[in-house]
N, CA, C and O atoms as CSV, one atom per row, in Angstrom:
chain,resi,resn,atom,element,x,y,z
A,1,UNK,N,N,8.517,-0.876,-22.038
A,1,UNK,CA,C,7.625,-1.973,-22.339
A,1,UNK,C,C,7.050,-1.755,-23.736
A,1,UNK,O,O,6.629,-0.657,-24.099
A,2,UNK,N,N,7.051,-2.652,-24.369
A,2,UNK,CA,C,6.141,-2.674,-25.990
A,2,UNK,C,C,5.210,-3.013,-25.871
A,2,UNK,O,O,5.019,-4.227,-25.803
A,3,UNK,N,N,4.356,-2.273,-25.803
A,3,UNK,CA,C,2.668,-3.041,-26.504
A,3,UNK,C,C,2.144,-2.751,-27.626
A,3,UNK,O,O,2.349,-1.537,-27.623
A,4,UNK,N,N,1.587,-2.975,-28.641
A,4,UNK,CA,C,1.156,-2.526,-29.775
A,4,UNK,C,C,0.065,-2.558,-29.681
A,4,UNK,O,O,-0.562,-2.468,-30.736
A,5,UNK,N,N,-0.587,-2.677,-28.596
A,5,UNK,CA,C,-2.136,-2.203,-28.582
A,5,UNK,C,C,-1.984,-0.490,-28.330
A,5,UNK,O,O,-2.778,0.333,-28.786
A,6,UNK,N,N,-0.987,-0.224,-27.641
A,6,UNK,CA,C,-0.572,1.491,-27.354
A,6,UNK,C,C,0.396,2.364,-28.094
A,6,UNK,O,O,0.801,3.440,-27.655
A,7,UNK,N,N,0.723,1.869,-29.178
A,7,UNK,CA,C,1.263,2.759,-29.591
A,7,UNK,C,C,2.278,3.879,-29.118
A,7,UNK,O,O,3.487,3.896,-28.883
A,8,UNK,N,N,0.955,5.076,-29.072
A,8,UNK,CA,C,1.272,6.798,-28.519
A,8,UNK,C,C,2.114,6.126,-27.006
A,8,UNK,O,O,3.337,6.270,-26.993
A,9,UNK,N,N,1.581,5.552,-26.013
A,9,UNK,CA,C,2.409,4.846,-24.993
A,9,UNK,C,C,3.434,4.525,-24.587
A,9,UNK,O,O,4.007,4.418,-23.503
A,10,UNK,N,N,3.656,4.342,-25.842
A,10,UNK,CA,C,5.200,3.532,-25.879
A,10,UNK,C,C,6.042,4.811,-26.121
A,10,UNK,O,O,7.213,4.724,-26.490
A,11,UNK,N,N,5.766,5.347,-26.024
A,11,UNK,CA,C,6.684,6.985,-25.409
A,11,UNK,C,C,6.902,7.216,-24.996
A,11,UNK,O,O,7.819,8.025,-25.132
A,12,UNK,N,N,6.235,6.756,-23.428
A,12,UNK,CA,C,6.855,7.473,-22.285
A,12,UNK,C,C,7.303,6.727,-21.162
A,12,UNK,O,O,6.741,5.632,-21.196
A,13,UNK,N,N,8.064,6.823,-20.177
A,13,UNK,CA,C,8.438,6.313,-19.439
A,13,UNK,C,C,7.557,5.380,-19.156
A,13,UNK,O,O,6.372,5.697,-19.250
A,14,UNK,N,N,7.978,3.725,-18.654
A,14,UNK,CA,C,7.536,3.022,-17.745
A,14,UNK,C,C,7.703,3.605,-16.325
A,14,UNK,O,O,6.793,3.776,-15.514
A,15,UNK,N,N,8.697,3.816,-16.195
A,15,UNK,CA,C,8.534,4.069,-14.309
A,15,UNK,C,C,8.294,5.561,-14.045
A,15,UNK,O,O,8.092,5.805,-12.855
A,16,UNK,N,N,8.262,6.810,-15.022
A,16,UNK,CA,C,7.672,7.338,-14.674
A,16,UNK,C,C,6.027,7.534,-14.127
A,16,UNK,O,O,5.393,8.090,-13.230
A,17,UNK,N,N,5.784,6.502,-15.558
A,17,UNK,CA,C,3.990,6.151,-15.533
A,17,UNK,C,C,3.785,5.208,-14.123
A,17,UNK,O,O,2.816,5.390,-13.385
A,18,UNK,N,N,4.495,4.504,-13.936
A,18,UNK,CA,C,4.320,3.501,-12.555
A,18,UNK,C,C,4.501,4.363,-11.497
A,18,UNK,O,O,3.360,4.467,-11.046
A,19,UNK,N,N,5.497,5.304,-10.565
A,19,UNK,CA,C,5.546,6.155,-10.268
A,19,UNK,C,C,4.343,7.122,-10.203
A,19,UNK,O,O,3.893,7.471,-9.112
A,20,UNK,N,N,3.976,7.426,-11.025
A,20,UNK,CA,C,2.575,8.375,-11.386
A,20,UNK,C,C,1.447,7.898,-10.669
A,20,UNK,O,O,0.799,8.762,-10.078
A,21,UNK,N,N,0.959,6.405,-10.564
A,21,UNK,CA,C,-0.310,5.967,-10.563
A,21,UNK,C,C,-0.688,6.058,-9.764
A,21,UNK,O,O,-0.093,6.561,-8.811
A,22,UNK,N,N,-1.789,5.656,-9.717
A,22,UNK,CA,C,-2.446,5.595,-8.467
A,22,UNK,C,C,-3.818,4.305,-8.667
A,22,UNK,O,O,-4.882,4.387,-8.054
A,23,UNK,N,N,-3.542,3.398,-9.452
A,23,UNK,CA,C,-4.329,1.832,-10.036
A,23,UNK,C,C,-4.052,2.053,-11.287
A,23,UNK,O,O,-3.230,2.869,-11.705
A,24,UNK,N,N,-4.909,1.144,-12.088
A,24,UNK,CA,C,-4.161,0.925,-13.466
A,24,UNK,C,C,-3.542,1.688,-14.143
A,24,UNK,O,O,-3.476,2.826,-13.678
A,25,UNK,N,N,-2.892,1.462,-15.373
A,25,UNK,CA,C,-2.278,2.075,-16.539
A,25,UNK,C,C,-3.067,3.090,-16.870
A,25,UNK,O,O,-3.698,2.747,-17.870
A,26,UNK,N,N,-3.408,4.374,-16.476
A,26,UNK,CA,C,-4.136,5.643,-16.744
A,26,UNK,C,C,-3.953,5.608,-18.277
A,26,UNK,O,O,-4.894,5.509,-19.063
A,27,UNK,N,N,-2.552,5.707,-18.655
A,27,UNK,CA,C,-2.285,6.041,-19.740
A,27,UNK,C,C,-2.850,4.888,-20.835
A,27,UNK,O,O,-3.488,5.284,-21.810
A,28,UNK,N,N,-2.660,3.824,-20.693
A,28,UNK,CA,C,-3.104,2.567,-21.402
A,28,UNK,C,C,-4.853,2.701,-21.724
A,28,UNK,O,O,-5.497,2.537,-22.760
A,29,UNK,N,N,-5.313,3.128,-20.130
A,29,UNK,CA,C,-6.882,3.315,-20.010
A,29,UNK,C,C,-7.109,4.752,-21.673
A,29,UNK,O,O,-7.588,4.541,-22.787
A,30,UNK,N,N,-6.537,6.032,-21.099
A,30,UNK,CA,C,-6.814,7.156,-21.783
A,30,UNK,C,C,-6.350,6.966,-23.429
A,30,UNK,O,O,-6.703,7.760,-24.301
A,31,UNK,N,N,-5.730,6.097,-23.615
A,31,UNK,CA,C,-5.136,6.020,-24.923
A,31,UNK,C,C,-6.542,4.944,-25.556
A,31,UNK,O,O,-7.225,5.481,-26.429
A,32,UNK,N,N,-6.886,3.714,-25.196
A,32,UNK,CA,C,-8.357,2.796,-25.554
A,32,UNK,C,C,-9.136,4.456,-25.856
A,32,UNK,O,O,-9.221,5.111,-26.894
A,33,UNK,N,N,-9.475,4.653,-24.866
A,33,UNK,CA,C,-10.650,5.802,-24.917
A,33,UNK,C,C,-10.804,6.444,-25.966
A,33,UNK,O,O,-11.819,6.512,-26.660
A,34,UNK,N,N,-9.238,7.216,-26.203
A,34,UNK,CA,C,-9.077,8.418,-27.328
A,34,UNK,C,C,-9.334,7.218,-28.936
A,34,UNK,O,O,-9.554,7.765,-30.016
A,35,UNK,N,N,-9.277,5.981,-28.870
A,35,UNK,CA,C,-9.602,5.026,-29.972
A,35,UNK,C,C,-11.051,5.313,-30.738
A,35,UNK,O,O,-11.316,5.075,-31.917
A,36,UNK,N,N,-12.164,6.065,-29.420
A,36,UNK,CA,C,-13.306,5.622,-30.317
A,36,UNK,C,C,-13.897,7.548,-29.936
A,36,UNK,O,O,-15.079,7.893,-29.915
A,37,UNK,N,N,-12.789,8.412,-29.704
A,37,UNK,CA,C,-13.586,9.878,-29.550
A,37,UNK,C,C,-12.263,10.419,-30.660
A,37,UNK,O,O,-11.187,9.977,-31.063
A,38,UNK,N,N,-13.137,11.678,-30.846
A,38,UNK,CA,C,-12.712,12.465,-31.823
A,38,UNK,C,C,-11.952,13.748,-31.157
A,38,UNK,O,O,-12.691,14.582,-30.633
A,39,UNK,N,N,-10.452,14.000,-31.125
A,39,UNK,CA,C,-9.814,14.989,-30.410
A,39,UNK,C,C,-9.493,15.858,-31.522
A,39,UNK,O,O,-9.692,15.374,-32.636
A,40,UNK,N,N,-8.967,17.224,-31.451
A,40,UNK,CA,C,-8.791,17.854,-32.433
A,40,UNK,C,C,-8.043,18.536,-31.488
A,40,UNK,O,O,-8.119,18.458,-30.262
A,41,UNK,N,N,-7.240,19.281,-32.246
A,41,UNK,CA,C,-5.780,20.227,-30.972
A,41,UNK,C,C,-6.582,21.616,-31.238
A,41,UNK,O,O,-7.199,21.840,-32.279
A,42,UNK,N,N,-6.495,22.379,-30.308
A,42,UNK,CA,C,-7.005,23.311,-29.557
A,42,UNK,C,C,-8.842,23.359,-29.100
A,42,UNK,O,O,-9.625,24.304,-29.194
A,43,UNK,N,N,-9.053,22.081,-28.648
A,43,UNK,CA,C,-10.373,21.455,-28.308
A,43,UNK,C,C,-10.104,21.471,-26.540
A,43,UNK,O,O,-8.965,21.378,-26.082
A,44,UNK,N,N,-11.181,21.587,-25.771
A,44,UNK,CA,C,-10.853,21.921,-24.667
A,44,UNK,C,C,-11.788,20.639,-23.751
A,44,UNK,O,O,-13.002,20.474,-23.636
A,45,UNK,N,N,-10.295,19.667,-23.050
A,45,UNK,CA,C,-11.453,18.212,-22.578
A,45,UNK,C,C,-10.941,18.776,-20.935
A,45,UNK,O,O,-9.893,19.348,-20.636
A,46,UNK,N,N,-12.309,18.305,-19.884
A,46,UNK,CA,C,-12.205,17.898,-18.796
A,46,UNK,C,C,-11.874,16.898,-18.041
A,46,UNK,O,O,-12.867,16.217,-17.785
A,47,UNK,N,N,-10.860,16.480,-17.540
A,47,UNK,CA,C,-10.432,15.277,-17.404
A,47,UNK,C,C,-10.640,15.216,-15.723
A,47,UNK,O,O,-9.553,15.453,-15.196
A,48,UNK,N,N,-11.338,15.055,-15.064
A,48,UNK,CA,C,-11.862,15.076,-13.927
A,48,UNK,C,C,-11.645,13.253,-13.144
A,48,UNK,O,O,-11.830,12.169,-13.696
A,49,UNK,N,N,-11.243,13.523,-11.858
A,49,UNK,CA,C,-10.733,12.431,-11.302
A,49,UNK,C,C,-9.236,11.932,-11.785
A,49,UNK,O,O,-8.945,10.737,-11.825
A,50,UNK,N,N,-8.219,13.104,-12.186
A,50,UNK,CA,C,-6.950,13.080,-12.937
A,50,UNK,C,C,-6.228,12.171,-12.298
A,50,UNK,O,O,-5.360,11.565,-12.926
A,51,UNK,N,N,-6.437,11.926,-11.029
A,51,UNK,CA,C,-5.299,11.623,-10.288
A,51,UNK,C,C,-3.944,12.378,-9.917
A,51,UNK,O,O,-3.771,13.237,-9.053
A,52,UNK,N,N,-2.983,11.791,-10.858
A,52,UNK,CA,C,-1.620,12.801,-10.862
A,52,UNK,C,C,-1.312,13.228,-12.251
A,52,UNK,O,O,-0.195,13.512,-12.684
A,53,UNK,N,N,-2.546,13.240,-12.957
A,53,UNK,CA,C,-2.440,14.143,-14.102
A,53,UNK,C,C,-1.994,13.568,-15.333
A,53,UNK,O,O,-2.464,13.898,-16.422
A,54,UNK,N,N,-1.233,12.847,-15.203
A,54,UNK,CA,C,-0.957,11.829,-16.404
A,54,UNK,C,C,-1.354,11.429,-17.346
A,54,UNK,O,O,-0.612,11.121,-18.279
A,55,UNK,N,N,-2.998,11.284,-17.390
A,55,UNK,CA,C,-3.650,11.458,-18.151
A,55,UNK,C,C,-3.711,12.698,-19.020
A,55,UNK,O,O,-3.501,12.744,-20.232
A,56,UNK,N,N,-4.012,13.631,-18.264
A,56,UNK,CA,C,-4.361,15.109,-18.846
A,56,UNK,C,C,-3.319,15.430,-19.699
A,56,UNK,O,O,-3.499,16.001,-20.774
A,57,UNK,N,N,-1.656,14.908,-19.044
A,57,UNK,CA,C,-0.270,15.281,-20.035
A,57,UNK,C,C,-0.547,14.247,-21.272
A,57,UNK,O,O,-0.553,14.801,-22.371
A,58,UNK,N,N,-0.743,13.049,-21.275
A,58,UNK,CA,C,-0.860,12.305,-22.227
A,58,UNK,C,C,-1.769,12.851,-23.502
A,58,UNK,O,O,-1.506,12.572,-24.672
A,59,UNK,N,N,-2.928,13.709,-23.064
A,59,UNK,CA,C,-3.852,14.111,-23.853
A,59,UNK,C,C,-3.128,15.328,-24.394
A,59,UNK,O,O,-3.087,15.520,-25.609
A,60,UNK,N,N,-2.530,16.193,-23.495
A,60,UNK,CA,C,-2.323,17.375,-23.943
A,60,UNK,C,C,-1.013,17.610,-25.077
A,60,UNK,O,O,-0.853,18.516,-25.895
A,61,UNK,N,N,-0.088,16.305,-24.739
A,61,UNK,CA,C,0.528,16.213,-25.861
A,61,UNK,C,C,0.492,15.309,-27.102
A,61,UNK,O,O,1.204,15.443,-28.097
A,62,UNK,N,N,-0.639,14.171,-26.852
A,62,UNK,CA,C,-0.665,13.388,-27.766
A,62,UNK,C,C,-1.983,14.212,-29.063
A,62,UNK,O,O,-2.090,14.023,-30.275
A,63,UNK,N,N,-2.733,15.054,-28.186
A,63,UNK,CA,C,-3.802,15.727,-29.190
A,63,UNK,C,C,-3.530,16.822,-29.414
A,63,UNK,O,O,-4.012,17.396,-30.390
A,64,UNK,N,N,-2.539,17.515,-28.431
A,64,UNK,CA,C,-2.932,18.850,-28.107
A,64,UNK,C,C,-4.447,19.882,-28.223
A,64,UNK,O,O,-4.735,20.738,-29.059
A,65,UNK,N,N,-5.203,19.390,-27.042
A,65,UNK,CA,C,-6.015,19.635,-26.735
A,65,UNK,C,C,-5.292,20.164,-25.355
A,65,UNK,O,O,-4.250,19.712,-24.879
A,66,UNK,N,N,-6.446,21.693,-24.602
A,66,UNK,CA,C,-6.086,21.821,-23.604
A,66,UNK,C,C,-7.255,21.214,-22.195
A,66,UNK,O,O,-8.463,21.050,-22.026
A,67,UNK,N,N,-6.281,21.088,-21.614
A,67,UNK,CA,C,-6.989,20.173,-20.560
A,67,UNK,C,C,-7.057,20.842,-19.366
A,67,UNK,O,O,-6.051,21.288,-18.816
A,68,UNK,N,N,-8.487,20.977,-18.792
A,68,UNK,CA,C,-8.842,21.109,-17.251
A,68,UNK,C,C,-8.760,19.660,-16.639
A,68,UNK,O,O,-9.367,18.664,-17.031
A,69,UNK,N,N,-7.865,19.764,-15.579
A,69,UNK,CA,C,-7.585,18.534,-14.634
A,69,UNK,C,C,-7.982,18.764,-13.348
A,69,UNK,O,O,-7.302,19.723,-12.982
A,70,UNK,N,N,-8.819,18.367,-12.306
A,70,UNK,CA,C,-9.026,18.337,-11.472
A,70,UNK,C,C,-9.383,17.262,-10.798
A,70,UNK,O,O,-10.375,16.793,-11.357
A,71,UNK,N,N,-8.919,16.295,-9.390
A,71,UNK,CA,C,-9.084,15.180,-8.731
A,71,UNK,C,C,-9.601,16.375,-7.279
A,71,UNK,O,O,-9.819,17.586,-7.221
A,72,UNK,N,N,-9.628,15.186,-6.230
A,72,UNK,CA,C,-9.834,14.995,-5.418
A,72,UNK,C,C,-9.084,15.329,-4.364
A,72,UNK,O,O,-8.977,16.267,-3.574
A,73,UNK,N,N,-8.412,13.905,-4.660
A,73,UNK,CA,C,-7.487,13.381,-3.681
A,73,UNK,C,C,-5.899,13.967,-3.938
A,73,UNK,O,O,-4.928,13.571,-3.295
A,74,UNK,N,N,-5.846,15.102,-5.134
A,74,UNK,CA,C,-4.258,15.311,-5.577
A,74,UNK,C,C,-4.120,16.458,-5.110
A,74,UNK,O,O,-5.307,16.714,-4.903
A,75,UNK,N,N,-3.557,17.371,-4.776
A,75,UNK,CA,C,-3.258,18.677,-4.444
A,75,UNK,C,C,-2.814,19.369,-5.741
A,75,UNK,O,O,-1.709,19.026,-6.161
A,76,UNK,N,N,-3.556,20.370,-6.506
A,76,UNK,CA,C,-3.651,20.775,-7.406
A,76,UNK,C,C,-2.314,21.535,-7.720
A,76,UNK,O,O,-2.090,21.740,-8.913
A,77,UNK,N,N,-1.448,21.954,-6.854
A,77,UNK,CA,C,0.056,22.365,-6.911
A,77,UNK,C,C,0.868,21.009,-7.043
A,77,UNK,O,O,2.082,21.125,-7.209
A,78,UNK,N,N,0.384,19.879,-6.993
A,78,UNK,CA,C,2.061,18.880,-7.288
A,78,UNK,C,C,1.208,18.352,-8.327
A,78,UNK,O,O,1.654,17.349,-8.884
A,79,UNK,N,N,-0.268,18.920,-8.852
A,79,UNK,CA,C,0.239,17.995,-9.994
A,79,UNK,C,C,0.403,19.336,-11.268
A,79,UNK,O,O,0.574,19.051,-12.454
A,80,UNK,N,N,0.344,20.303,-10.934
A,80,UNK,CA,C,0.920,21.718,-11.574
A,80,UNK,C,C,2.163,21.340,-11.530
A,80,UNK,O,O,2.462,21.444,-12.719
A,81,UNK,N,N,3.438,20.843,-10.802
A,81,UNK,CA,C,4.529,20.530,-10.750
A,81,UNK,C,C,4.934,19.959,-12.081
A,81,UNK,O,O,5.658,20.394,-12.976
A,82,UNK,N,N,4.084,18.594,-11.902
A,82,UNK,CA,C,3.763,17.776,-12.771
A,82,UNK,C,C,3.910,18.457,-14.779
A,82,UNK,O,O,4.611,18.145,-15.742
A,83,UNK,N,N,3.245,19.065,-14.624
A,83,UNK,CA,C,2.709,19.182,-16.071
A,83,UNK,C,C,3.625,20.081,-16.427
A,83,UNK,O,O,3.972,20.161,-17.606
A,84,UNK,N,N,4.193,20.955,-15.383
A,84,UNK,CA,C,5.025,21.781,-15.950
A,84,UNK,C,C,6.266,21.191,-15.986
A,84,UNK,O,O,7.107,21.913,-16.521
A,85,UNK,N,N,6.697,20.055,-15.575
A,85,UNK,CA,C,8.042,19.361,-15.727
A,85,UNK,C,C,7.820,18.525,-16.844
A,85,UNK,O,O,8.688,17.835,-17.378
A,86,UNK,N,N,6.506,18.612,-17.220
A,86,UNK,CA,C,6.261,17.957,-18.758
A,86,UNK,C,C,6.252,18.706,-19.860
A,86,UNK,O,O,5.955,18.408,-21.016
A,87,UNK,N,N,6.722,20.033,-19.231
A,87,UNK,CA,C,6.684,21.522,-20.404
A,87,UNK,C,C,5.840,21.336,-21.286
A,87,UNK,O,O,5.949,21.029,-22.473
A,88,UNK,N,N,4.295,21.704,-20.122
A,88,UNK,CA,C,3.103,21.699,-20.499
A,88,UNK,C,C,2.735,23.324,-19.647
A,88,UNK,O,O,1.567,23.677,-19.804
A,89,UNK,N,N,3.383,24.033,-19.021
A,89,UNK,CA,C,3.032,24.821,-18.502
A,89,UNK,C,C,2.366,25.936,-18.987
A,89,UNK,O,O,1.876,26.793,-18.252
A,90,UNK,N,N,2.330,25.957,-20.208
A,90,UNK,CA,C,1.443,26.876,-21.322
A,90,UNK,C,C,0.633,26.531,-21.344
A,90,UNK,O,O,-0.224,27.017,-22.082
């Protein structure tokens, strides 16, 4: 999908990101956000209520910043799956 409101977005899978969710475009949401904050790579964000993490990968490779992810409702081993199949596991 093209949007040019997203840019960084337009990188990554559609159906992985659809697949991923769990309600809106996380990534669409986290990308607005990073518009009006200041990231710097090796800055350390909490991304709390992750869902399936998607967010946290989006951040961690679009800023490289490292990210604490923690939800709720996700089991903290599939979305470790997750990040490390995003060879984010460092």
């Amino acid at each position: 999908m093209n949007n040019s409101l997203y840019p960084r977005s337009q990188k990554y899978d559609i159906d992985w990101m659809v697949q991923n969710s769990m309600g809106p475009n996380v990534i669409w949401l986290t990308e607005a956000l990073t518009g009006v904050m200041t990231l710097e790579p090796g800055m350390r964000v909490l991304d709390t209520g992750c869902a399936k993490a998607i967010s946290s990968i989006f951040l961690a490779k679009e800023f490289g910043v490292e990210v604490w992810a923690a939800d709720l409702w996700v089991k903290p081993t599939e979305n470790w799956e997750r990040i490390r199949g995003a060879g984010l596991d460092g």
